[in-house]
DSSP file (Angstrom, degrees, kcal/mol; ACC not computed):
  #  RESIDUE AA STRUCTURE BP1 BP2  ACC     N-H-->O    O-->H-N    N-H-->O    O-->H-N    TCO  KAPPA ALPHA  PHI   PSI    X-CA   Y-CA   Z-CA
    1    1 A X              0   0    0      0, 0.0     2,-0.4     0, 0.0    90,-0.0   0.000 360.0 360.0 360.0 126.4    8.6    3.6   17.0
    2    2 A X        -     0   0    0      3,-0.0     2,-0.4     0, 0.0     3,-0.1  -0.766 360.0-164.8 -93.8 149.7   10.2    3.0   20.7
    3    3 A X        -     0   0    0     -2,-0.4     3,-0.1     1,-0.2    53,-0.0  -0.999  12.5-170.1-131.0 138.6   12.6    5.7   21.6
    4    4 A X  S    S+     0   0    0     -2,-0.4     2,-0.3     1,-0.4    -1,-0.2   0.883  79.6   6.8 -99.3 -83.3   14.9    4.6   24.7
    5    5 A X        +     0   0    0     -3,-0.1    52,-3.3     2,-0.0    -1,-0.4  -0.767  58.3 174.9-117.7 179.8   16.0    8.3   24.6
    6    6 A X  E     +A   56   0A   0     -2,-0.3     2,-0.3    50,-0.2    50,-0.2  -0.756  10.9 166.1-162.6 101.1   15.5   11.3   23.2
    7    7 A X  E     -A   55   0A   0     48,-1.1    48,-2.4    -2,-0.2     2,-0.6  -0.695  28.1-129.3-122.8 150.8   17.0   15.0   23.9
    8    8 A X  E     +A   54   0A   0     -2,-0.3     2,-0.3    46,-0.2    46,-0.2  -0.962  38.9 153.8-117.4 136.5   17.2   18.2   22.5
    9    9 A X  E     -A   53   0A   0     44,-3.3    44,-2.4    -2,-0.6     3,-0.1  -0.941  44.5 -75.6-140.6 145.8   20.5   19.9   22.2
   10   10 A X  E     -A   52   0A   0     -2,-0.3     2,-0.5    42,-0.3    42,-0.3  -0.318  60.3-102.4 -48.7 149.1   22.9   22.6   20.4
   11   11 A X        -     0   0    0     40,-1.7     2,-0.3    41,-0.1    -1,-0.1  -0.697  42.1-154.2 -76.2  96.9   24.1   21.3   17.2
   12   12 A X    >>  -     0   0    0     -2,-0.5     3,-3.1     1,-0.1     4,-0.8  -0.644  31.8-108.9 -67.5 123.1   28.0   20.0   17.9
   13   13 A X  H >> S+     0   0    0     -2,-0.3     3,-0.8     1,-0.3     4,-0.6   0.895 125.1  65.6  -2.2 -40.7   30.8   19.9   14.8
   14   14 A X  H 34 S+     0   0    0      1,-0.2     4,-0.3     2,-0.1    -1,-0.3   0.835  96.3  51.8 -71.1 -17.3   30.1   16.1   15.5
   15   15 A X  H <> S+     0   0    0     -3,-3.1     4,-2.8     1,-0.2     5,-0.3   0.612  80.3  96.9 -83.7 -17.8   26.5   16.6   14.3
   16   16 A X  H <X S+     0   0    0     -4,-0.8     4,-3.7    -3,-0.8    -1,-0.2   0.895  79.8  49.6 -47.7 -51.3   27.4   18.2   10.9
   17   17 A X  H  < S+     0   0    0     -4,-0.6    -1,-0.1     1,-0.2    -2,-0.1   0.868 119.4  42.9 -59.5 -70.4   27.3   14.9    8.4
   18   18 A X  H >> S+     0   0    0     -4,-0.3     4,-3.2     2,-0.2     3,-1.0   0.723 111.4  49.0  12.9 -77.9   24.0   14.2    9.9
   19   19 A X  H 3X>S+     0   0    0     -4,-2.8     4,-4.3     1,-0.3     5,-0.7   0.983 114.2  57.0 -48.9 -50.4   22.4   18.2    9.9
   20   20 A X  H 3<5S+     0   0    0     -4,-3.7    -1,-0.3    -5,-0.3    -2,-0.2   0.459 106.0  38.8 -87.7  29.9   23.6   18.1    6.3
   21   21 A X  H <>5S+     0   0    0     -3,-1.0     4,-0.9     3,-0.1    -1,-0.2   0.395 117.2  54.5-131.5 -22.2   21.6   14.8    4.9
   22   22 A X  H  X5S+     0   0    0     -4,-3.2     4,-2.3     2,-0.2    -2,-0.2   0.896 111.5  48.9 -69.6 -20.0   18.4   16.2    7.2
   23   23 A X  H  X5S+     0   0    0     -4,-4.3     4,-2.5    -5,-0.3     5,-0.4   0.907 108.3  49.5 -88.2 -30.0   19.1   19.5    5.1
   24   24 A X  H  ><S+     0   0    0     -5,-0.7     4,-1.7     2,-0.2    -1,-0.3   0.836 108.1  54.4 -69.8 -31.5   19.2   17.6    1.6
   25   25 A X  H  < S+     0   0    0     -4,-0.9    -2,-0.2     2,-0.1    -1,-0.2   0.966 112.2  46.8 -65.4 -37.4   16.0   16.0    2.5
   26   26 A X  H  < S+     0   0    0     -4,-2.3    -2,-0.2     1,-0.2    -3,-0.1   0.965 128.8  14.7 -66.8 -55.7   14.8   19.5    3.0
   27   27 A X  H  < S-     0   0    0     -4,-2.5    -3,-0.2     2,-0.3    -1,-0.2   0.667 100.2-118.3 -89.3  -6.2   16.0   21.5   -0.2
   28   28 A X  S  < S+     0   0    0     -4,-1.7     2,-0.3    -5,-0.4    -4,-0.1   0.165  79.0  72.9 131.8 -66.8   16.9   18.8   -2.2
   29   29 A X  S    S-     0   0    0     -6,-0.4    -2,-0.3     1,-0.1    -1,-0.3  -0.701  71.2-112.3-128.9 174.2   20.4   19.0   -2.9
   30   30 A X        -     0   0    0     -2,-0.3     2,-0.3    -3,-0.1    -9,-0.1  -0.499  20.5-126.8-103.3-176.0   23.5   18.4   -0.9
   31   31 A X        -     0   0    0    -11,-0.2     2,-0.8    -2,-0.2    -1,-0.0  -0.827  25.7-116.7-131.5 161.3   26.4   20.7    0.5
   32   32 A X    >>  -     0   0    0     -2,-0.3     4,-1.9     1,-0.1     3,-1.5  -0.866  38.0-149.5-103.6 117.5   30.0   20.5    0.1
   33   33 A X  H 3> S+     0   0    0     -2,-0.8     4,-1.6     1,-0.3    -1,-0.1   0.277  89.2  69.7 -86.0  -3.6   30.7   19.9    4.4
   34   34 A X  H 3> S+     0   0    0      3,-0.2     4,-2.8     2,-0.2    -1,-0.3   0.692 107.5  34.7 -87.0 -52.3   34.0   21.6    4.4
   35   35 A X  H <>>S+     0   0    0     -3,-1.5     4,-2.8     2,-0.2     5,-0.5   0.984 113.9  59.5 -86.9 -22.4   32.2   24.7    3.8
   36   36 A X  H  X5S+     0   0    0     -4,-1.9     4,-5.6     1,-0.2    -2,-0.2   0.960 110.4  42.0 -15.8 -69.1   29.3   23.5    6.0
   37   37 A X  H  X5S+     0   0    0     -4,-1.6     4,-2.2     1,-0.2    -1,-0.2   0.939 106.8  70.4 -61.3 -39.5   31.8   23.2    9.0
   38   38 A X  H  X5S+     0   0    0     -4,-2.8     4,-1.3     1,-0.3    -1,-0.2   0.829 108.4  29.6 -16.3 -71.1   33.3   26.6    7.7
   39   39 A X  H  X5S+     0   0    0     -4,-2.8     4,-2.3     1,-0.2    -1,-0.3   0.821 102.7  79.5 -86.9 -28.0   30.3   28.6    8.8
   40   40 A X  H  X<S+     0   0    0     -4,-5.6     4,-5.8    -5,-0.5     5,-0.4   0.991  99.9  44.0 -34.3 -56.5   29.4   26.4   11.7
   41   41 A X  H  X S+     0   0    0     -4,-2.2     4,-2.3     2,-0.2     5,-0.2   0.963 103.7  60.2 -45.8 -50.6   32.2   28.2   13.5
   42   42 A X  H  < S+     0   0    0     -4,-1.3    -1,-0.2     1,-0.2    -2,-0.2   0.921 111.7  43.7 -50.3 -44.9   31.3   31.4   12.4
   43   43 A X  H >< S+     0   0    0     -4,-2.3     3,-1.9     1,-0.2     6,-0.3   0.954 104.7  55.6 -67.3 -50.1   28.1   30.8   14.1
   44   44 A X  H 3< S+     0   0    0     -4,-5.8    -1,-0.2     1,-0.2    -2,-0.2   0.916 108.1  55.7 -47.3 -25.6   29.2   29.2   17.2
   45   45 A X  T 3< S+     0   0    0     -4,-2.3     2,-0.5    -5,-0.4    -1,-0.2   0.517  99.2  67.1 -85.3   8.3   31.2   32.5   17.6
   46   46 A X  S X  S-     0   0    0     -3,-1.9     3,-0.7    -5,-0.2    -1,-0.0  -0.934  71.3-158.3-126.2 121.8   28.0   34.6   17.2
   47   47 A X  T 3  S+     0   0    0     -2,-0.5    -1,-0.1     1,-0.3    21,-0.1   0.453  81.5  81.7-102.0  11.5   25.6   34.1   20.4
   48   48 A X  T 3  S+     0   0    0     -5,-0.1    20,-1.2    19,-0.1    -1,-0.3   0.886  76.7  77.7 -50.8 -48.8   22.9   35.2   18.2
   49   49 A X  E <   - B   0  67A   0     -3,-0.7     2,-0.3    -6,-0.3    18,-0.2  -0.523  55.8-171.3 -79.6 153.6   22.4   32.2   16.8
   50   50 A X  E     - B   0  66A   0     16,-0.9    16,-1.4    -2,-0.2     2,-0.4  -0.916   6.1-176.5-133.6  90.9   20.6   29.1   18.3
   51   51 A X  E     - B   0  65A   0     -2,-0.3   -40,-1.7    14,-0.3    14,-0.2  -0.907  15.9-163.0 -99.1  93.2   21.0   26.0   16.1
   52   52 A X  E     -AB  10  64A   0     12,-1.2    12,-0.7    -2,-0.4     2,-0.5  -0.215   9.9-168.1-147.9 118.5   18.9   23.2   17.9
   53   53 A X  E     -AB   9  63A   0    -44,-2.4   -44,-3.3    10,-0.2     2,-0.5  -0.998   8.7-158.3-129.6 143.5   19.1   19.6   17.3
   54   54 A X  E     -AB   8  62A   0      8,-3.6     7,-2.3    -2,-0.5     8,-0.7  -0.939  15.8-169.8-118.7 129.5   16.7   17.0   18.5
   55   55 A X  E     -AB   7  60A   0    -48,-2.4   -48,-1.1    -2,-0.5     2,-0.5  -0.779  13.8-164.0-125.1 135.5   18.2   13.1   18.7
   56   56 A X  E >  S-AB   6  59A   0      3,-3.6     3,-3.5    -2,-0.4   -50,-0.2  -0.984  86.5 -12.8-118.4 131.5   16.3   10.0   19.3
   57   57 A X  T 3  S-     0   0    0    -52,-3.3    -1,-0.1    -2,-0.5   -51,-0.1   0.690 132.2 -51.0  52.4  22.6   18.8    7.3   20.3
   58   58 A X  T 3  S+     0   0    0      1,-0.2     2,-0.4   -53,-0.2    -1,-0.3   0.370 112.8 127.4  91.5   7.0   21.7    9.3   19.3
   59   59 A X  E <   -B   56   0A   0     -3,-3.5    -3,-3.6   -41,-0.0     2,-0.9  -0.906  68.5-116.3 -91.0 129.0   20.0   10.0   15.6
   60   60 A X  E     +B   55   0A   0     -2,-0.4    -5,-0.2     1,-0.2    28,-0.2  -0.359  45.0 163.4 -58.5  91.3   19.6   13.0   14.3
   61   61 A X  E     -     0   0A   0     -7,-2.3    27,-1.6    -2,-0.9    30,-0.3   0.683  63.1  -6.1 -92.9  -6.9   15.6   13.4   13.9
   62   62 A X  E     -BC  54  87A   0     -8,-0.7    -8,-3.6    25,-0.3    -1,-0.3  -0.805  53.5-151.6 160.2 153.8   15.4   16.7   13.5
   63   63 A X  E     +BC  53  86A   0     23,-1.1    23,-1.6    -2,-0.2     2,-0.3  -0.569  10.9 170.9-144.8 151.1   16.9   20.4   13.3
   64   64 A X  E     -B   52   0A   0    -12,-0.7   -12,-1.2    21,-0.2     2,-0.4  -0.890   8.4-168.7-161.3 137.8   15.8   24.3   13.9
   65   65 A X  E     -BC  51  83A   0     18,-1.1    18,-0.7    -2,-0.3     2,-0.5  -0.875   4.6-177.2-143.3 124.1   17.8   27.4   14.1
   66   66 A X  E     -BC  50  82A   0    -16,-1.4   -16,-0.9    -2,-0.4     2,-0.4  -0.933   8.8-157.7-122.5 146.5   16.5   30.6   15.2
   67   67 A X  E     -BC  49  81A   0     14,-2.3    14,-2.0    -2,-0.5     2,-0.3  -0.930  13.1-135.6-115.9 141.9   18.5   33.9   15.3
   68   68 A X  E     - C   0  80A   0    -20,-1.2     2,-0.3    -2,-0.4    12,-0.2  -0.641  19.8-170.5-108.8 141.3   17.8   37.0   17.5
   69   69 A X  E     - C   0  79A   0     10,-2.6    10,-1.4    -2,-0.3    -2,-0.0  -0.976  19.6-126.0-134.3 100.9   18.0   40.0   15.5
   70   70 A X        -     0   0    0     -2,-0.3     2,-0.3     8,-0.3     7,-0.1  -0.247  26.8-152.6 -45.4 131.2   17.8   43.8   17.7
   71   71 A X        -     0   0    0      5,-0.4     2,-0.5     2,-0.1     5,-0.1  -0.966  24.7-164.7-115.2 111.4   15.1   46.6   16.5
   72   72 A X        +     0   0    0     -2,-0.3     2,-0.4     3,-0.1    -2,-0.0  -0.025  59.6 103.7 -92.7  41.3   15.1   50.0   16.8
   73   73 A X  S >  S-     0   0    0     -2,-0.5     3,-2.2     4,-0.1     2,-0.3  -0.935  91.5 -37.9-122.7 156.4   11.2   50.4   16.1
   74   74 A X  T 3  S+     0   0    0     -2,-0.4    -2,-0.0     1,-0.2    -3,-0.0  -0.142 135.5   3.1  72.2-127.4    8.8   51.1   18.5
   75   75 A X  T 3  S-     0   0    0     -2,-0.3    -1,-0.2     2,-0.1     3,-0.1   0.762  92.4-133.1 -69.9 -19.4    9.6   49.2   22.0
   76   76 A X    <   +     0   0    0     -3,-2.2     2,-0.5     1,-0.2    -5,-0.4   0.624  43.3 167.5  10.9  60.7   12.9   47.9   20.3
   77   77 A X        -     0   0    0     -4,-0.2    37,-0.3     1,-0.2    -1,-0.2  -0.771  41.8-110.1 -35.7  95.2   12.2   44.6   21.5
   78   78 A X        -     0   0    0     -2,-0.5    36,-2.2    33,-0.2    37,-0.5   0.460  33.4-154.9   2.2 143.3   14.3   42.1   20.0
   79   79 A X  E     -Cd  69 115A   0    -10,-1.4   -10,-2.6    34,-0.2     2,-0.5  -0.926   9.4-129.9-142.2 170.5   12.4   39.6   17.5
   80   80 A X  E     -Cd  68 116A   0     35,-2.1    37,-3.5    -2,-0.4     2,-1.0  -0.899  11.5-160.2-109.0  91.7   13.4   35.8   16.3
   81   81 A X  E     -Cd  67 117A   0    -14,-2.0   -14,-2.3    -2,-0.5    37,-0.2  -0.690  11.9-152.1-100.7 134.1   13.6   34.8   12.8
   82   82 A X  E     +C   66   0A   0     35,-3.3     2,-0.4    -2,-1.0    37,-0.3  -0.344  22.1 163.2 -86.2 152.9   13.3   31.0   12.4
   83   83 A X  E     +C   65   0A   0    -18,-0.7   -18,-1.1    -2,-0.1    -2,-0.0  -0.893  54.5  30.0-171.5 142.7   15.0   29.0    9.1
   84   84 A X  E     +     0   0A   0     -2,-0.4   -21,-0.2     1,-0.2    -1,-0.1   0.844  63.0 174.1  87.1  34.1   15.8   26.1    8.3
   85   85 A X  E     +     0   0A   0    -21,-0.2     2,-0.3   -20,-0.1   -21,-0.2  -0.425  15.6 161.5 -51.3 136.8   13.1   23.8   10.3
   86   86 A X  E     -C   63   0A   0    -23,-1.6   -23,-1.1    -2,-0.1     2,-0.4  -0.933  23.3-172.2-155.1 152.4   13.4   19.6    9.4
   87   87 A X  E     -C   62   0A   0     -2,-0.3     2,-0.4   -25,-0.3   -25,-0.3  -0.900  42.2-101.8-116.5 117.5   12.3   16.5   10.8
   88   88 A X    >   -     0   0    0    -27,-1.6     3,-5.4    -2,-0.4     4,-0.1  -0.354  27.4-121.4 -28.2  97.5   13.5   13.3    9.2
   89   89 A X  G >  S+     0   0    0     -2,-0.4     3,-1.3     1,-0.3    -1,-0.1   0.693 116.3  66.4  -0.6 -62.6   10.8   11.9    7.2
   90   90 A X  G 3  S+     0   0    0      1,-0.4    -1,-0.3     3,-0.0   -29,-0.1   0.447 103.6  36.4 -35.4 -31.7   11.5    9.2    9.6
   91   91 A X  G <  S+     0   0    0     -3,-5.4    -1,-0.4   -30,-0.3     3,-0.2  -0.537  81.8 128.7-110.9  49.8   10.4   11.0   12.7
   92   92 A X    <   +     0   0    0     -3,-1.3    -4,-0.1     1,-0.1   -30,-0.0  -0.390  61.9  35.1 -62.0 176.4    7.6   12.8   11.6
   93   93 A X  S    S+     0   0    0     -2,-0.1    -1,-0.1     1,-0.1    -4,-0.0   0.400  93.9  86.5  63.5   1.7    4.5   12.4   13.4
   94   94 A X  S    S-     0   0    0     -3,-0.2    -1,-0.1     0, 0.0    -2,-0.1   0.044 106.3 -86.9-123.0  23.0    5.9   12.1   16.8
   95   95 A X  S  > S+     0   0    0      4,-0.0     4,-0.7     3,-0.0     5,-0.2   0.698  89.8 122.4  69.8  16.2    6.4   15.7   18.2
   96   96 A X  H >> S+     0   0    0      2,-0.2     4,-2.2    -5,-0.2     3,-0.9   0.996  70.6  45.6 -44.7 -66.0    9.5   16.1   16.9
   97   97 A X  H 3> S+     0   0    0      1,-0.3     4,-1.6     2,-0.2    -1,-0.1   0.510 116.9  59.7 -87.6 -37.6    9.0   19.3   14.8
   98   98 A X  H 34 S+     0   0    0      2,-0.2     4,-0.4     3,-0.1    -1,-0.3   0.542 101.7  39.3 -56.7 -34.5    7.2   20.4   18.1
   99   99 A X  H XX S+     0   0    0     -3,-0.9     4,-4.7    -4,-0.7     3,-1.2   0.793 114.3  64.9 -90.5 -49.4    9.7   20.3   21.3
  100  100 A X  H >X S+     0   0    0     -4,-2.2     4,-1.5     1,-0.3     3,-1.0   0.874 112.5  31.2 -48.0 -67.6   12.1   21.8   18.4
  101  101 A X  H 3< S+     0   0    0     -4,-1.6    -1,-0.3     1,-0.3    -2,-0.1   0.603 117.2  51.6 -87.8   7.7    9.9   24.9   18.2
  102  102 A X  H <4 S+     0   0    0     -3,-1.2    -1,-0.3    -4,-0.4    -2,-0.2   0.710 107.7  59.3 -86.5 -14.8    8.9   25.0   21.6
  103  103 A X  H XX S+     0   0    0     -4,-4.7     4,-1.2    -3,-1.0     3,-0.8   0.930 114.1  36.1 -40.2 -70.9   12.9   24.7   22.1
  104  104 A X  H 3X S+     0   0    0     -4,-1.5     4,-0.8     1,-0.3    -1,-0.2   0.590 107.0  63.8 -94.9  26.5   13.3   27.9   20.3
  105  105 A X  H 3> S+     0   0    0     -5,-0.3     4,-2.3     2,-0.2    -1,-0.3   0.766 101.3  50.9 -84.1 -40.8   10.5   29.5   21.4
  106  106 A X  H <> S+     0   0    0     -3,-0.8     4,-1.7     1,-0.3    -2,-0.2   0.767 104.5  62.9 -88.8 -24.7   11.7   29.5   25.0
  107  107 A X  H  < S+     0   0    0     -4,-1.2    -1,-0.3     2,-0.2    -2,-0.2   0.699 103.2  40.2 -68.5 -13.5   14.6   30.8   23.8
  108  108 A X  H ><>S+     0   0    0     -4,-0.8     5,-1.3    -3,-0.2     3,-1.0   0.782 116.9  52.2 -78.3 -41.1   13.3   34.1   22.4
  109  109 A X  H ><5S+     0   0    0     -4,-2.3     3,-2.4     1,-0.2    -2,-0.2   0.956 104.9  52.0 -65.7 -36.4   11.1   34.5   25.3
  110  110 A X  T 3<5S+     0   0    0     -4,-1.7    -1,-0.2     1,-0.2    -2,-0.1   0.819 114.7  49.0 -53.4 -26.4   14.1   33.9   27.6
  111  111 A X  T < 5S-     0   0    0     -3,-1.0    -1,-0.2    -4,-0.1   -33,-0.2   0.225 114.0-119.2-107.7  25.3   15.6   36.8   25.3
  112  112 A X  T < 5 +     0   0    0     -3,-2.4     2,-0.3     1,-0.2    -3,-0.2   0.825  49.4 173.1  32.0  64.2   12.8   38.9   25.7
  113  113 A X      < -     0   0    0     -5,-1.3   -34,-0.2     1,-0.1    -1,-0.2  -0.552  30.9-145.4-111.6 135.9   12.2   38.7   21.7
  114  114 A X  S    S+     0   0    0    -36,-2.2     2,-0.2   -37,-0.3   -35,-0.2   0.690  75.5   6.7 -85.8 -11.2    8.6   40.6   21.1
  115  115 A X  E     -d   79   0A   0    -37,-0.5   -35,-2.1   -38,-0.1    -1,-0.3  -0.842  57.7-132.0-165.2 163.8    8.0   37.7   17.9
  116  116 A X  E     -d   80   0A   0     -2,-0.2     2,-0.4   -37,-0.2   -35,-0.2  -0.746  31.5-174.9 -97.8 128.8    8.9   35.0   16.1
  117  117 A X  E     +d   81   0A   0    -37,-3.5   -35,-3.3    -2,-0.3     2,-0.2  -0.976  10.1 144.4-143.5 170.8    9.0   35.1   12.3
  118  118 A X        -     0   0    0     -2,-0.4     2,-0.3   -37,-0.2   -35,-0.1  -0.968  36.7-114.1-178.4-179.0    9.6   33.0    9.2
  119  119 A X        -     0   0    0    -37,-0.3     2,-0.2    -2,-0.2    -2,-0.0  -0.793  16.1-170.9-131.8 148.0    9.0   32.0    5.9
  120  120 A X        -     0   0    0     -2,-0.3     4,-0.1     7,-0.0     2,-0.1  -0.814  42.7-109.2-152.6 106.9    7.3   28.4    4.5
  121  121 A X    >   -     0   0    0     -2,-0.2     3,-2.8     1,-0.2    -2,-0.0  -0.424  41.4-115.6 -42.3 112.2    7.4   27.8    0.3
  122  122 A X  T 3  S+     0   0    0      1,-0.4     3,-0.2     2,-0.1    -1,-0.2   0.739 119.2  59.3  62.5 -57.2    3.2   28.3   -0.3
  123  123 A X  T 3  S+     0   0    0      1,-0.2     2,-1.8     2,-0.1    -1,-0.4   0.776  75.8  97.5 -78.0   9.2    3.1   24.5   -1.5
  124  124 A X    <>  +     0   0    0     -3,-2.8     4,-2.4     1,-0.2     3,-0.2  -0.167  50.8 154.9 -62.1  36.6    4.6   23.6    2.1
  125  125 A X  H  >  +     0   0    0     -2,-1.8     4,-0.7     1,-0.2    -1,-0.2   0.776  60.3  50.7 -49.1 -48.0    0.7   22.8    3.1
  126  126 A X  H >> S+     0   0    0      2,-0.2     4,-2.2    -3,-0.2     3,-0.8   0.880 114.5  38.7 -33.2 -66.6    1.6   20.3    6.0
  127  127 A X  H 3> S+     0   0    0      1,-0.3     4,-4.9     2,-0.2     5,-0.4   0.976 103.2  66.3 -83.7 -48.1    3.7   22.2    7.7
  128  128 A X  H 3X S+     0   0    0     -4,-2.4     4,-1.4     1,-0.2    -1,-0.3   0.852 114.0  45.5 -26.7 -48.1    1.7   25.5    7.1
  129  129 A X  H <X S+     0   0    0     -3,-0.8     4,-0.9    -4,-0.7    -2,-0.2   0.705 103.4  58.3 -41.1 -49.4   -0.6   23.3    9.4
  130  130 A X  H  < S+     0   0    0     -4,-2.2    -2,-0.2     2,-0.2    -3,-0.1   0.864 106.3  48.0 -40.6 -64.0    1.7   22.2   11.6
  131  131 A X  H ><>S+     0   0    0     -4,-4.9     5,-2.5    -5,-0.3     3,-1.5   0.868 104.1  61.1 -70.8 -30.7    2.5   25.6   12.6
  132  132 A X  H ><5S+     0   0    0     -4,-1.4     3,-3.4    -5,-0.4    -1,-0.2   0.963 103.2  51.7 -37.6 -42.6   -1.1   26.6   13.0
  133  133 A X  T 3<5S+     0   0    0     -4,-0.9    -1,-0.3     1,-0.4    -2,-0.2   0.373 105.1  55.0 -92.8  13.0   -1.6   24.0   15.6
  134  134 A X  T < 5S-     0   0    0     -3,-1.5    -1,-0.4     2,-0.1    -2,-0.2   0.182 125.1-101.8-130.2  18.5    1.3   25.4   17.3
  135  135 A X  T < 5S+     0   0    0     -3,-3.4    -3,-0.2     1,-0.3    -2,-0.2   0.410  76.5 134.6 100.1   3.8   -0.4   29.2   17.4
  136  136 A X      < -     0   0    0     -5,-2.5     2,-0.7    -6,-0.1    -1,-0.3  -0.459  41.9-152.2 -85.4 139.5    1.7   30.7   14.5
  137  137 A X        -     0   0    0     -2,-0.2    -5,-0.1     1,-0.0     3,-0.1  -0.848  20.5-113.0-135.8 124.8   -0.5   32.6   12.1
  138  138 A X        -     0   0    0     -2,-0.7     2,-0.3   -10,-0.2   -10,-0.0   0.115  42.2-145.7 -65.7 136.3   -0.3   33.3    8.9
  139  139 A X        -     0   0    0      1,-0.2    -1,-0.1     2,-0.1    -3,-0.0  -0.556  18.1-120.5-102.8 157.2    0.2   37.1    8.6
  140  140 A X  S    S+     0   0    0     -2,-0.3    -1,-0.2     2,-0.1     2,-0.1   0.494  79.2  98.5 -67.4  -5.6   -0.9   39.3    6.3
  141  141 A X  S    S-     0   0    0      1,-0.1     2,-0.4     0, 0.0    -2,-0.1  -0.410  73.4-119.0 -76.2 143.9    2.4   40.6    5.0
  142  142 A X        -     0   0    0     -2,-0.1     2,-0.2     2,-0.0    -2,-0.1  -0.810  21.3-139.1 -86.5 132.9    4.0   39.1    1.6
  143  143 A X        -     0   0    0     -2,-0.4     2,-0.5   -25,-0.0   -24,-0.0  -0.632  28.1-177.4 -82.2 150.7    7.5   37.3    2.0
  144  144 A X        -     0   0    0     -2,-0.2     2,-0.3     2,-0.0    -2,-0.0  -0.964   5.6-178.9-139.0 132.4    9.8   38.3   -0.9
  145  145 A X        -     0   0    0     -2,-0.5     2,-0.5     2,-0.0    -2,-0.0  -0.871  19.6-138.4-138.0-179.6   13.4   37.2   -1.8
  146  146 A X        -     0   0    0     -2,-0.3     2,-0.8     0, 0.0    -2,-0.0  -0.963  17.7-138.1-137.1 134.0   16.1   37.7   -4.4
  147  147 A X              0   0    0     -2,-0.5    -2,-0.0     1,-0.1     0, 0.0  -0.718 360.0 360.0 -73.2  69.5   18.0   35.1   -5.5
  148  148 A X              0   0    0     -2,-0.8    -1,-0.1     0, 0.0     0, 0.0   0.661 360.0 360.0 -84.9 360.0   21.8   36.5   -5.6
């Protein structure tokens, strides 16, 4: 694949149709983009969030959003929780999926966030890998959710 360029950037309104067909690749299913744009706002207005986009030739290859979350244990160091990672099938294999978390990575350090955490579905094997190689370790705590 040549890439003429290739940048990483905040996620714009203009990016939305785009974010939301990498995000169908991810879960599956689609999203109704009206309410998409909805909570996009909500977010720009909240400087917690970091929603990331990386574009090869002005295509969306791939997406990250981490949000910094305040602690009151301990040091109360600030922490990162990560969601919603994707690379286009299309760009896999090419460091994509890699400047995106070394993208938000520099942003939690910048925000003096004491870790990064997240969650990866078990049969996610690949990417479980992925994230090895990038120093992430799988920790001994169980993730749990509720479906509401």
């Amino acid at each position: 694949m040549e890439v003429k360029k290739a940048m990483i950037q905040p996620i714009v309104t203009e990016d939305l149709p785009e974010l939301q067909a990498l995000y169908e690749e991810l879960i599956g299913e689609g999203s109704n983009l009206a309410q998409v744009e909805a909570v996009f706002q909500k977010m720009r207005g909240n400087e917690a969030y970091h929603l990331l986009g990386y574009k090869v030739d002005g295509v969306l290859a791939g997406s990250v959003m981490g949000i910094l979350c305040h602690d009151l244990v301990g040091s109360c160091k600030p922490f990162m929780v990560v969601e919603n990672v994707i690379v286009s099938s299309r760009f896999q294999g090419h460091g994509v999926g890699k400047k995106l978390m070394l993208a938000i990575e520099k942003i939690a350090n910048a925000n003096a966030c004491g870790y990064i955490m997240f969650v990866s579905s078990a049969y996610r094997k690949e990417a479980h890998q992925f994230y090895a190689s990038l120093g992430y370790a799988l920790d001994a705590v169980q993730g749990f959710r509720k479906m509401l």
